[in-house]
VEXDO-216468 format. One line per 10 residues: number of its first residue (from 1); for each residue x, y, z of C-alpha. Coordinates in nm, 4 decimals, padded with zeros to 6 digits, always signed. Layout:
BEGIN
NUM> X Y Z  ...
***
This chain:
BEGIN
1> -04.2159 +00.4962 +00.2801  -04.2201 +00.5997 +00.6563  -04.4059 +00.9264 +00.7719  -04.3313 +01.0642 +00.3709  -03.9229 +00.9684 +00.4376  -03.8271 +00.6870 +00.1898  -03.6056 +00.4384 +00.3758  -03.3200 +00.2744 +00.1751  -03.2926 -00.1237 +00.2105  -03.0154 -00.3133 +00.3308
11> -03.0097 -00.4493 -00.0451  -03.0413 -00.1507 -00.1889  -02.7947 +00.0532 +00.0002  -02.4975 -00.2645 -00.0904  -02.6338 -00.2738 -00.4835  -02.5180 +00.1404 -00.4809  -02.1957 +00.1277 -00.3354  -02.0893 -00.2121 -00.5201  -02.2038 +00.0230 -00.8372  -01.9763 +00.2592 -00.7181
21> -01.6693 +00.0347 -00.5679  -01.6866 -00.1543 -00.8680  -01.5641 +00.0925 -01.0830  -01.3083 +00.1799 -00.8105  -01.1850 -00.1181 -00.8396  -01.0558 -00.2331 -01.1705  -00.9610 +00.1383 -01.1860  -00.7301 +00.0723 -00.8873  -00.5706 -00.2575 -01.0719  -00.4864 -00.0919 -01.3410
31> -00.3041 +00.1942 -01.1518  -00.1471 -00.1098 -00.9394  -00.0588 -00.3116 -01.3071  +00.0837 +00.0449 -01.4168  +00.2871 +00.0750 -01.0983  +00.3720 -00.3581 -01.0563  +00.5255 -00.3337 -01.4409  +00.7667 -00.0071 -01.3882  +00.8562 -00.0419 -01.0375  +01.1192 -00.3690 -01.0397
41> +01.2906 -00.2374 -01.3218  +01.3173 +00.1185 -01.2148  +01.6968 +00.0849 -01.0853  +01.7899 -00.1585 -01.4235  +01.6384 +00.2079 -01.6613  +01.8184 +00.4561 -01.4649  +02.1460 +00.2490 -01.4511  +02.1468 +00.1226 -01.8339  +01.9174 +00.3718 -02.0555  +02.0068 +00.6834 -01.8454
51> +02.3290 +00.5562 -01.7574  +02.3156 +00.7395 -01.4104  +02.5826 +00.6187 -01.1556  +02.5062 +00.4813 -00.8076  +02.4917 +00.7985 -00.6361  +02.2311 +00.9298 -00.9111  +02.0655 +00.6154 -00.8997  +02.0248 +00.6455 -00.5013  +01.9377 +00.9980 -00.5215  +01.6368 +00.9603 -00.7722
61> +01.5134 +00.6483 -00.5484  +01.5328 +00.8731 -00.2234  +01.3837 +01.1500 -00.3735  +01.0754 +01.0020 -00.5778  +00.9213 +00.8380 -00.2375  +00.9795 +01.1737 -00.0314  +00.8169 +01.4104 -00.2676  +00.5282 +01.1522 -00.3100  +00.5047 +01.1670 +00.0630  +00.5064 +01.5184 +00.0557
71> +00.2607 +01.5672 -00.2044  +00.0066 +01.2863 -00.0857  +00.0343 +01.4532 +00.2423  -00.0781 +01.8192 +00.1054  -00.3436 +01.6456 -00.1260  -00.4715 +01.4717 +00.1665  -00.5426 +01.7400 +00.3825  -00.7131 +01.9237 +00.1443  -00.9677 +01.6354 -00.0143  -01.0721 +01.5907 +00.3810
81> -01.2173 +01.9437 +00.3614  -01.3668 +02.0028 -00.0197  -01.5586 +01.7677 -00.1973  -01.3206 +01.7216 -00.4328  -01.2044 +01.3340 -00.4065  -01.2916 +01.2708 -00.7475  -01.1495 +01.5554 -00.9409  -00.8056 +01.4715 -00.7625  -00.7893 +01.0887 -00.8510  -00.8302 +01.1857 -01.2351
91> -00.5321 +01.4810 -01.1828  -00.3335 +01.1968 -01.0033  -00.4349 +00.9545 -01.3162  -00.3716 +01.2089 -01.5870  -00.0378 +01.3104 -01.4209  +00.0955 +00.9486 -01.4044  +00.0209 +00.9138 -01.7593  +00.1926 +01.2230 -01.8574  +00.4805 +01.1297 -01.6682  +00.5123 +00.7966 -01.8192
101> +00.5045 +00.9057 -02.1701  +00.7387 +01.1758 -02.0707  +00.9967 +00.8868 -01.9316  +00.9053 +00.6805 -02.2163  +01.1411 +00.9204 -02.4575  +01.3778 +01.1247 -02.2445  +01.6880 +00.9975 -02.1155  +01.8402 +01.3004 -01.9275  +01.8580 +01.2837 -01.5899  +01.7749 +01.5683 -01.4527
111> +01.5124 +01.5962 -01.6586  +01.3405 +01.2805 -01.5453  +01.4592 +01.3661 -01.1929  +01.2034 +01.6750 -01.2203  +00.9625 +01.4546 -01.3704  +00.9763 +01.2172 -01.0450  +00.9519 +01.4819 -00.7602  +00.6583 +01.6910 -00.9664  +00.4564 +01.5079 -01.1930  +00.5047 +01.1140 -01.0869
121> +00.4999 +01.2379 -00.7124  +00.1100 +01.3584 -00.7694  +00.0164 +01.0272 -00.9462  +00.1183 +00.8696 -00.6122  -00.1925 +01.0514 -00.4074  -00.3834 +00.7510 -00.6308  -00.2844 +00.5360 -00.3936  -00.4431 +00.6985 -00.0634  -00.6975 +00.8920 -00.2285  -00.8646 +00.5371 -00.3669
131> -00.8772 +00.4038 +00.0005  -01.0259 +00.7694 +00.0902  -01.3007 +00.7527 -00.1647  -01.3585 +00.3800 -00.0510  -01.4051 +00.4627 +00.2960  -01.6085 +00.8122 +00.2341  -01.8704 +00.6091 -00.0160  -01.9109 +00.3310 +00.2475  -01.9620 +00.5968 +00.5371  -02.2249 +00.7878 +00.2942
141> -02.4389 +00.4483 +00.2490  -02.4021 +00.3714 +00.6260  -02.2204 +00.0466 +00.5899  -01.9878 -00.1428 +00.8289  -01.7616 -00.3779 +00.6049  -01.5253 -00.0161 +00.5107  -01.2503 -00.2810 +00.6170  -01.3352 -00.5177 +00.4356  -01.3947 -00.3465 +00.1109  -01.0551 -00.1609 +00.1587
151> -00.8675 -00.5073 +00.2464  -01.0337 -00.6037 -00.1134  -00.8714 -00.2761 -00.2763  -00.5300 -00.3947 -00.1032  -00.6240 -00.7606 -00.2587  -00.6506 -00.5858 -00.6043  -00.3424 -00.4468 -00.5564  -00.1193 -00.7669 -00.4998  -00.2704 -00.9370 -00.7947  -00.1748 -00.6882 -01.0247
161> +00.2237 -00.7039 -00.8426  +00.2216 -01.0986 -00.9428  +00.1151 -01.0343 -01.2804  +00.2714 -00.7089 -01.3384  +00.6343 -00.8016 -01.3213  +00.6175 -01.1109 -01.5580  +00.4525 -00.8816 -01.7964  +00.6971 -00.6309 -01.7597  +00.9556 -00.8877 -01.8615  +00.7776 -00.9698 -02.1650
171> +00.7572 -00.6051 -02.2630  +01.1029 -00.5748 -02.2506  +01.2097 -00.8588 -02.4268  +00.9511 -00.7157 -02.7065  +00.9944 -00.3278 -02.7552  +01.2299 -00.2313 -02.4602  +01.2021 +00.0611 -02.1658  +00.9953 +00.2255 -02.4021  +00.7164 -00.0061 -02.5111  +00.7684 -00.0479 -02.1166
181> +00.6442 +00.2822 -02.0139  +00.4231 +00.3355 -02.2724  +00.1888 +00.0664 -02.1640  +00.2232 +00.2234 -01.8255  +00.0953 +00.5688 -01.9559  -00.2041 +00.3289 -02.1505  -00.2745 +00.1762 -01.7893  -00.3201 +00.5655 -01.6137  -00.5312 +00.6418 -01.9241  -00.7815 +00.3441 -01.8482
191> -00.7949 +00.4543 -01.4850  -00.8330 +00.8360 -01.5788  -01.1291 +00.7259 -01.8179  -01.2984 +00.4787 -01.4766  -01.2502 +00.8238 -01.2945  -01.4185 +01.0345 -01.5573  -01.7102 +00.8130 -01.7019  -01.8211 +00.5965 -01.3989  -01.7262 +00.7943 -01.0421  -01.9051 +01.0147 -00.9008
201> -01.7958 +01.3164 -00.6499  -01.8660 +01.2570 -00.3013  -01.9007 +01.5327 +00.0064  -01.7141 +01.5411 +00.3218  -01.9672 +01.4514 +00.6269  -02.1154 +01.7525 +00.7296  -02.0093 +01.7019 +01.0740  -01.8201 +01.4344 +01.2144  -01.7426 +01.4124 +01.6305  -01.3430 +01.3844 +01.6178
211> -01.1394 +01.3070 +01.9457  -00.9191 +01.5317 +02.1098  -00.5970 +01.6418 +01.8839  -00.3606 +01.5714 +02.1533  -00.4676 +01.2065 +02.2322  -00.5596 +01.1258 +01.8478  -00.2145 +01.2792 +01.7067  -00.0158 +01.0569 +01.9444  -00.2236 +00.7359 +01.8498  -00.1725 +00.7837 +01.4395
221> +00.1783 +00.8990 +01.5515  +00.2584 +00.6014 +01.7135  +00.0647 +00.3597 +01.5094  +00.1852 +00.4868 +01.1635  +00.5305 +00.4424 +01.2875  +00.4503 +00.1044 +01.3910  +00.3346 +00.0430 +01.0332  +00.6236 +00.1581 +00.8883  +00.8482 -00.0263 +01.1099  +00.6802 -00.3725 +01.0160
231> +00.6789 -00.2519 +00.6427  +01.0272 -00.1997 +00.6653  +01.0775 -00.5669 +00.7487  +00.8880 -00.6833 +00.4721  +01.1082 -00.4709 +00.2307  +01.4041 -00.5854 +00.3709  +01.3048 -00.9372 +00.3715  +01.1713 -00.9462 -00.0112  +01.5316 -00.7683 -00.0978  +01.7026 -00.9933 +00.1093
241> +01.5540 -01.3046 +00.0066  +01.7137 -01.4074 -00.2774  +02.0616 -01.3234 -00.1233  +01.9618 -01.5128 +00.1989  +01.8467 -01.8239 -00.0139  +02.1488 -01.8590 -00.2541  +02.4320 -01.7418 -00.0368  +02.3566 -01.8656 +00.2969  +02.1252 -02.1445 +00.2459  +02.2608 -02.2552 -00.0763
251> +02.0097 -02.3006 -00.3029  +01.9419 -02.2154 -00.6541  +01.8212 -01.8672 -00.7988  +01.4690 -01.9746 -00.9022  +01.3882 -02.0679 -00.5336  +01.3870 -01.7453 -00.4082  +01.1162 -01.6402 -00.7588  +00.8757 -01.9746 -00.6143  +00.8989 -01.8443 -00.2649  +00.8080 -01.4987 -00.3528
261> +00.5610 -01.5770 -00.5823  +00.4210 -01.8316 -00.3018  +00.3514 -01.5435 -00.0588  +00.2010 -01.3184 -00.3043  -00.0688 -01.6267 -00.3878  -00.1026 -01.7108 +00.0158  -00.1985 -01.3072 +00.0529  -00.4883 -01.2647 -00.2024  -00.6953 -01.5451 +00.0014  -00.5493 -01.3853 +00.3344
271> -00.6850 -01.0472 +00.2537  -01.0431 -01.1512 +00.2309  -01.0089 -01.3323 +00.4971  -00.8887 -01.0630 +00.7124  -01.0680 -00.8401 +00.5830  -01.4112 -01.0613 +00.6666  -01.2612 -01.0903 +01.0391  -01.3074 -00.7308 +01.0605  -01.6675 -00.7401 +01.0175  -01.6318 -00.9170 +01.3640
281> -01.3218 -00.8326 +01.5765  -01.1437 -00.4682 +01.6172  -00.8781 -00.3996 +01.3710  -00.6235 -00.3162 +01.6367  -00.6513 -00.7037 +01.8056  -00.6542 -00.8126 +01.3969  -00.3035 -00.5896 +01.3331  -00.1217 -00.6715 +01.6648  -00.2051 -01.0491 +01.6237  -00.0267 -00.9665 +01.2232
291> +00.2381 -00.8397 +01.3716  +00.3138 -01.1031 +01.6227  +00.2632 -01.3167 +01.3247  +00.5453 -01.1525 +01.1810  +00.7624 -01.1389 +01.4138  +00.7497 -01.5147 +01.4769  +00.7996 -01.5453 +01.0880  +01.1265 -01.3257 +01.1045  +01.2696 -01.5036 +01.3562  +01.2392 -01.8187 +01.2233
301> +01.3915 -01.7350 +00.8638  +01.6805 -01.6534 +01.0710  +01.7306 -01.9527 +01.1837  +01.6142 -02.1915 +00.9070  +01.8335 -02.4550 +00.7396  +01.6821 -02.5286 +00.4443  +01.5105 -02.3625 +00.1684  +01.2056 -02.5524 +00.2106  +01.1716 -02.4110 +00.5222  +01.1435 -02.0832 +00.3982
311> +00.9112 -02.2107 +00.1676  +00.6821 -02.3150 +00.4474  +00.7040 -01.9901 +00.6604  +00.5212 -01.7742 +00.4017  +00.1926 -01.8613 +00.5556  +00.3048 -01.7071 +00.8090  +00.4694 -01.4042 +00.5913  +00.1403 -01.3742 +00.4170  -00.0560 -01.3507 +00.6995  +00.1581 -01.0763 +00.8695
321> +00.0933 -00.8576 +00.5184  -00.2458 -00.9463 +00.4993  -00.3218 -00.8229 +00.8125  -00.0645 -00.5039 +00.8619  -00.1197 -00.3569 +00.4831  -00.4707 -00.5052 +00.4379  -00.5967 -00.3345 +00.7286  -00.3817 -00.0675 +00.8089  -00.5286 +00.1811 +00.6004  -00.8716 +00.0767 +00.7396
331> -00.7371 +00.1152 +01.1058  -00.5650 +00.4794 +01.0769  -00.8956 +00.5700 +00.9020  -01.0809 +00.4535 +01.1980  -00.8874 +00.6487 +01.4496  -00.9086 +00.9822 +01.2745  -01.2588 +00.9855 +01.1803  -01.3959 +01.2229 +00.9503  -01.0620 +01.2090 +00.7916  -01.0395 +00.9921 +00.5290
341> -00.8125 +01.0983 +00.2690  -00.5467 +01.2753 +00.5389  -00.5812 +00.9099 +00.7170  -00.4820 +00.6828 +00.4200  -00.2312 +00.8833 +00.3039  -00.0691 +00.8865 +00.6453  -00.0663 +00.4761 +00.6264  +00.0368 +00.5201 +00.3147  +00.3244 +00.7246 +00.3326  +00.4758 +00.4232 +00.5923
351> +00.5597 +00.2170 +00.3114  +00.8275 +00.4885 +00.1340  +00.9150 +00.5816 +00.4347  +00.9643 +00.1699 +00.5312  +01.1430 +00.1433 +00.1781  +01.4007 +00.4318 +00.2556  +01.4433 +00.2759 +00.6282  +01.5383 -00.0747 +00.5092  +01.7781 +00.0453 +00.2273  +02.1265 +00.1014 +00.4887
361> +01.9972 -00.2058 +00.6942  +02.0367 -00.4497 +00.3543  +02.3704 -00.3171 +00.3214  +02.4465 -00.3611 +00.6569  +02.3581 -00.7142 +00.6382  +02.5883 -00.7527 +00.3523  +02.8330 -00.7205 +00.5909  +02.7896 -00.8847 +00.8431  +02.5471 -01.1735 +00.6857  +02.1945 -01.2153 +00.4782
371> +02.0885 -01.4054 +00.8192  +02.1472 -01.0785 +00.9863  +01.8754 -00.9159 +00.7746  +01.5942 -01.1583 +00.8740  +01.7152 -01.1252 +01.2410  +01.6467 -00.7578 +01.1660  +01.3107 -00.7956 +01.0447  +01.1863 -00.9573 +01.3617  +01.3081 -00.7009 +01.5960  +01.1270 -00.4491 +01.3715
381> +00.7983 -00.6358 +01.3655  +00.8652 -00.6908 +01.7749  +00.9209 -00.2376 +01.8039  +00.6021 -00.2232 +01.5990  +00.4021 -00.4648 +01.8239  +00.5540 -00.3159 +02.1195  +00.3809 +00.0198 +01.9798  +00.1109 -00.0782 +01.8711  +00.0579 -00.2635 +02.2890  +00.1563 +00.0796 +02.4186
391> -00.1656 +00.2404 +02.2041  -00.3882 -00.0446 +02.2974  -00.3429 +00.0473 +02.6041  -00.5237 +00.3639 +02.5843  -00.8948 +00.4830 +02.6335  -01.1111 +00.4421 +02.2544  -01.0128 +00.7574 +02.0726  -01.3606 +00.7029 +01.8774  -01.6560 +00.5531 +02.0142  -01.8961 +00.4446 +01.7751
401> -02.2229 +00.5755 +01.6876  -02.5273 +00.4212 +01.8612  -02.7031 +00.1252 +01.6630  -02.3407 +00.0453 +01.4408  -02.2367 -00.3083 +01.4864  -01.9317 -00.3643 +01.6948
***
């Protein structure tokens, strides 16, 4: 006690937001388990229980990620300027339950189609709105490892995507699309409950010094499309792969399930690590070194011979995601502060956006080759580094506060 003002430890201030990031956490794996066990198998439901032909089957894929974008772009706007964080991850929670126990019994398409630009599109502002709350409990508590808390969330989110889609298997081997998406809907319930019993609302900063619009709107511009570009590659290299591996390099199916599941493992360690290098460097050196990372890593899958080769690359493929998706999020927050939730879903939205970009460029490298699509990749990831340069160049959009470490 100071002058009759009580003055929060170091200790103390890190024991209240792990009590509250916690929670956050295994709430976020679950909505990451609930997402990692529907997701693969999304085009195998439409196609065989709806039986919806390609052109529905496109259509519904399109469509879900752009009304998500859509409505994670309203949502964000608006939790930046009420406190009202909280209250929107449990409608986001609740509405991806709903949604899956709707799916889990209807099988008309249109019907479902509704479904995925209303109700599953709002369960999507999970996603953003986690990294949000993250970011606006670390700022309350005055701590500097944001980064590396929200490179942890990320971490969370990969180990539920190796464990989700073996699960999923075994779901469907046991009770079907329907025993399927009914543990999906139990998964949102678990994270609505986290939300309700053990999260509290937070406020907005009262005031936060924001740069100029014009300068700040042409950095996220330019960075978020930089993000998407590199995400882009990394879809089209995960769709790609077991194409590339069996047709071009000649190996056998499971290869291309060990080198995939090799990344994902290389990328939980990479995360942390990443996201303690923030605590020391500036996330835009940290993301342009990823993407360099990447594009080496592209351009080398082009031109490997072997399998193995492949196989060895991923350190390099897992440090590229590590860095880009880890701290993305963490990086657009920091250039549009006082922003959070508008800010991660912004990053966010790169990755639908990514997925819808590298859709016509896997079919064009069914034409002209599955080499063609890692060639791609790496002069993505070179446009996005080449953007992400051109921002660096500029002046600091936001200088920080007197007495923060750098």
């Amino acid at each position: 006690m100071v002058s009759g003002i009580s003055v929060a430890s170091p200790a103390g201030v890190a024991g209240r937001a792990g009590r509250t990031l916690v929670p956050l956490g295994v709430m976020f794996f679950f909505v990451g388990l609930s997402t990692a066990v529907v997701g693969p198998f999304l085009s195998l439901f439409l196609s065989t229980e709806v039986h919806a032909g390609p052109v529905r089957v496109g259509a519904y894929l399109v469509a879900g990620p752009l009304a998500g974008i859509a409505s994670s772009s309203v949502l964000g706007r608006l939790s930046d300027r009420r406190p009202i964080r909280r209250r929107l991850l449990l409608t986001a929670a609740l509405a991806g339950c709903a949604g899956s126990v709707a799916t889990a019994f209807v099988r008309e398409y249109w019907v479902l189609f509704a479904l995925t630009v209303t109700v599953t599109a709002i369960s999507g502002a999970l996603f953003p709105q986690s990294f949000a709350y993250a970011r606006e409990v670390l700022s309350q508590r005055a701590s500097t490892r944001a980064a590396m808390a929200i490179s942890t969330l990320r971490m969370l989110f990969s180990i539920a995507w190796v464990a989700g889609p073996p699960v999923a298997a075994l779901l469907l081997q046991a009770g079907g699309f329907r025993v399927l998406y009914l543990t999906a809907a139990f998964m949102y319930a678990v994270a609505a409950v986290i939300v309700l019993l053990r999260l509290d609302e937070v406020s907005p900063p009262a005031h936060v010094e924001r740069p100029p619009a014009g300068r700040a709107g042409a950095k996220v511009l330019l960075t978020v499309v930089a993000l998407a570009l590199m995400q882009a590659a990394g879809v089209l290299g995960v769709q790609a792969m077991s194409l590339y591996l069996g047709h071009v390099l000649h190996a056998a199916v499971r290869d291309a399930g060990l080198v995939l599941g090799l990344c994902a493992a290389l990328e939980i360690p990479l995360m942390l690590g990443f996201g303690a290098l923030s605590t020391r460097f500036p996330l835009g050196r940290l993301i342009i070194l990823g993407s360099a990372l990447g594009a080496v890593y592209y351009a080398l899958v082009a031109l490997a011979a072997h399998s193995w080769q492949v196989a060895a690359l991923q350190l390099l493929n897992a440090s590229f995601i590590a860095a880009v998706q880890g701290l993305g999020i963490s990086y657009v927050q920091e250039l549009l502060p006082g922003e959070p939730g508008r800010a991660a879903t912004l990053a966010g939205n790169a990755f639908p956006a990514a997925a819808i970009l590298a859709g016509p460029l896997l079919g064009l490298a069914a034409e002209l080759g599955y080499r063609y699509a890692y060639a791609a990749g790496a002069l993505l990831c070179t446009a996005g580094l080449a953007l992400l340069l051109a921002t660096a160049r500029g002046p600091r959009l936001a200088p920080r506060a007197a007495g923060t470490s750098p």
